[in-house]
C-alpha positions in Angstrom: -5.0 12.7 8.1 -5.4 12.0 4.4 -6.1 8.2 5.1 -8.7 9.0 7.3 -10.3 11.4 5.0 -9.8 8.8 2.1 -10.9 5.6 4.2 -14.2 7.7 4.3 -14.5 7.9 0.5 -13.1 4.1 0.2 -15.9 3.2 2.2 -18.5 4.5 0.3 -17.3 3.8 -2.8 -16.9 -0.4 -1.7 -20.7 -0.1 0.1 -21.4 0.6 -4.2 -19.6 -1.7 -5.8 -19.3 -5.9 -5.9 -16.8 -7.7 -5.6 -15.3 -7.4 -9.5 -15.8 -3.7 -9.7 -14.2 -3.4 -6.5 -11.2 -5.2 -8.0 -11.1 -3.2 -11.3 -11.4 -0.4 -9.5 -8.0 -0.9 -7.4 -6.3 -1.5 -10.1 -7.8 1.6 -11.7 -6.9 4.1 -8.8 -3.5 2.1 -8.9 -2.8 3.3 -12.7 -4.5 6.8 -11.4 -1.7 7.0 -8.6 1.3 6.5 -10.9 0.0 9.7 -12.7 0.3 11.8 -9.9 4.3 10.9 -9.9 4.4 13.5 -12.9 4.8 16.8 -11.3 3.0 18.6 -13.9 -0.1 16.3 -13.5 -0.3 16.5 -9.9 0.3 20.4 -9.9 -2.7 20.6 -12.5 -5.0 18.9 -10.1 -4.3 20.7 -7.2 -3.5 24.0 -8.3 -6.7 26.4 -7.8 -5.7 28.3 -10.7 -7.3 25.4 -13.2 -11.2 25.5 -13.1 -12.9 22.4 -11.4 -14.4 21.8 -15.3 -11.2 21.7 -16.5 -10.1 19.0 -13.9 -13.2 17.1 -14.1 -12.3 16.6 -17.4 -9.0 15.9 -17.2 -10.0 12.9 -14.1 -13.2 11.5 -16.5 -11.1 11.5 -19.1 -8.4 9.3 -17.3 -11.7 7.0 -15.8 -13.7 6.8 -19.1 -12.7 3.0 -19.9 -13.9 2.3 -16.0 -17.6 2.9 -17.8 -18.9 3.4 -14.0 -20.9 6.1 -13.0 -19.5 5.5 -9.1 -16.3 6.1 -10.1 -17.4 9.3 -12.5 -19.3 10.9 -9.3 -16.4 10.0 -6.9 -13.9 11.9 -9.3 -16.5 14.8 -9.7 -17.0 15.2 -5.8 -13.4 15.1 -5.5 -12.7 18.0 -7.3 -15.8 19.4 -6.4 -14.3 19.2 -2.6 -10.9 20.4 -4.3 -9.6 16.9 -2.7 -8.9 15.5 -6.1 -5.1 15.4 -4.1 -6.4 12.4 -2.2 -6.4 10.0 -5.7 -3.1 8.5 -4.3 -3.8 8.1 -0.4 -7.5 6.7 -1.8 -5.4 4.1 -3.9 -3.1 3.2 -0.5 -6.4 2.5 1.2 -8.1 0.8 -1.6 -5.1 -1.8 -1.7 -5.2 -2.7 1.9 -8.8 -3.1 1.7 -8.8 -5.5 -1.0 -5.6 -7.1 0.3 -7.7 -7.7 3.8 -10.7 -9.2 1.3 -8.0 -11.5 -0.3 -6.5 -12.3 2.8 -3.0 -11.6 1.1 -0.5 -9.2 2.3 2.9 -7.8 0.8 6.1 -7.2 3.4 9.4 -6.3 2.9 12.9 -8.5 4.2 15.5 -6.3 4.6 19.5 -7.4 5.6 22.8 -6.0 4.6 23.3 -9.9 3.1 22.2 -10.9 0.1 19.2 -13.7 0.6 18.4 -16.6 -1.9 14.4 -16.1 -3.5 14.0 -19.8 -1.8 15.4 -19.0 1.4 12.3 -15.7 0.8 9.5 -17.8 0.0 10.7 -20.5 2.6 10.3 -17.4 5.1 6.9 -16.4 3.6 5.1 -19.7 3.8 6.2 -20.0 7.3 5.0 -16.4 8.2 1.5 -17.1 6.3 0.8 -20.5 8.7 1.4 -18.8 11.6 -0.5 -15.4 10.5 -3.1 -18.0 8.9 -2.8 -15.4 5.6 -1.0 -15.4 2.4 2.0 -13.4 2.9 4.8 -12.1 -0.7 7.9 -11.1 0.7 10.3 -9.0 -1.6 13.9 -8.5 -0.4 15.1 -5.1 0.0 19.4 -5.1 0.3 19.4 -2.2 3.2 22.0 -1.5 6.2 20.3 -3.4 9.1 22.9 -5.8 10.5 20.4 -8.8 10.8 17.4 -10.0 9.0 14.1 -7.4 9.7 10.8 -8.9 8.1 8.0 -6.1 7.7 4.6 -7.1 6.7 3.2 -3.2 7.6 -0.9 -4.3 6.8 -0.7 -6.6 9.5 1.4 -4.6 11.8 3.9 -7.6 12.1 7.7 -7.1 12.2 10.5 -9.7 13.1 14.6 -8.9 13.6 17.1 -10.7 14.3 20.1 -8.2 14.9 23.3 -9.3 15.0 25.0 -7.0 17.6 21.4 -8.2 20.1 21.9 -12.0 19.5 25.6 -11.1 20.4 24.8 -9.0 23.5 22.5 -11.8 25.1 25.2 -14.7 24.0 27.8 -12.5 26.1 25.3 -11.6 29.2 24.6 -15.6 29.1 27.6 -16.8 29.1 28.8 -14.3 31.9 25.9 -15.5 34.4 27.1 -19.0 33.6 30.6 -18.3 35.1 
């Protein structure tokens, strides 16, 4: 529900800028977003005990080298709307957006075996002619017993268990007797 409220906000905010505010701006909300891992900083923003003054300046405070009024009357609506809880879900949406302008996308390979960084970038060139896109792949060492390849903007995923490759070598090799 959040990245449907904040895909509304993303859109106006992109109609606004061009195509190097747009940019800056991602990177701002990004640096925004890390904030809200603080406990404290998160629990100010959203707490209706702290008056929407006091968290308009705290957010135009954090946006101030931005130097953008769009940005300034986004943050004041926000808290305004007491949705200044959105700033990370806006961020998530903001990055897929501008990955979709770039036409590059970030996904995940995870196996229970360690893989080479050649044998990962081998894998992402392929992916990115087939997907006609430029796809980064960054290995994550997890307890799937195959190889799984998540690229989650495009919706694609690719695995090759183990135990299923086994399965069908078996089920073959029994029709063949």
């Amino acid at each position: 529900m959040e990245e449907i409220i904040a895909l509304r906000y993303v859109e106006a905010l992109k109609s606004q800028l061009d195509a190097e505010s747009f940019a800056n701006t991602v990177e701002l909300f990004k640096s925004l977003s890390t904030s809200f891992d603080n406990s404290k900083f998160a629990e100010v923003l959203t707490s209706p005990l702290v008056s929407n003054s006091d968290k308009d300046s705290i957010l135009l405070d954090v946006v101030k080298s931005a130097s953008s009024d769009e940005i300034n009357n986004l943050m004041k609506l926000l808290v305004l709307k007491n949705r200044a809880g959105l700033i990370p879900a806006i961020s998530n949406v903001l990055s897929a957006e501008y990955s979709k302008q770039l036409n590059e996308f970030n996904g995940k390979v995870y196996s229970s075996d360690d893989m080479s960084s050649d044998v990962i970038e081998d894998l992402a060139k392929k992916i990115s002619t087939k997907v006609n896109s430029k796809i980064n792949l960054t290995f994550v060492k997890s307890d799937f017993n195959g190889i799984k390849v998540d690229v989650e903007a495009l919706g694609l995923e690719i695995n090759f268990s183990r135990e299923r490759i086994n399965n069908q070598l078996i089920d073959h090799i029994l029709k063949a007797i």
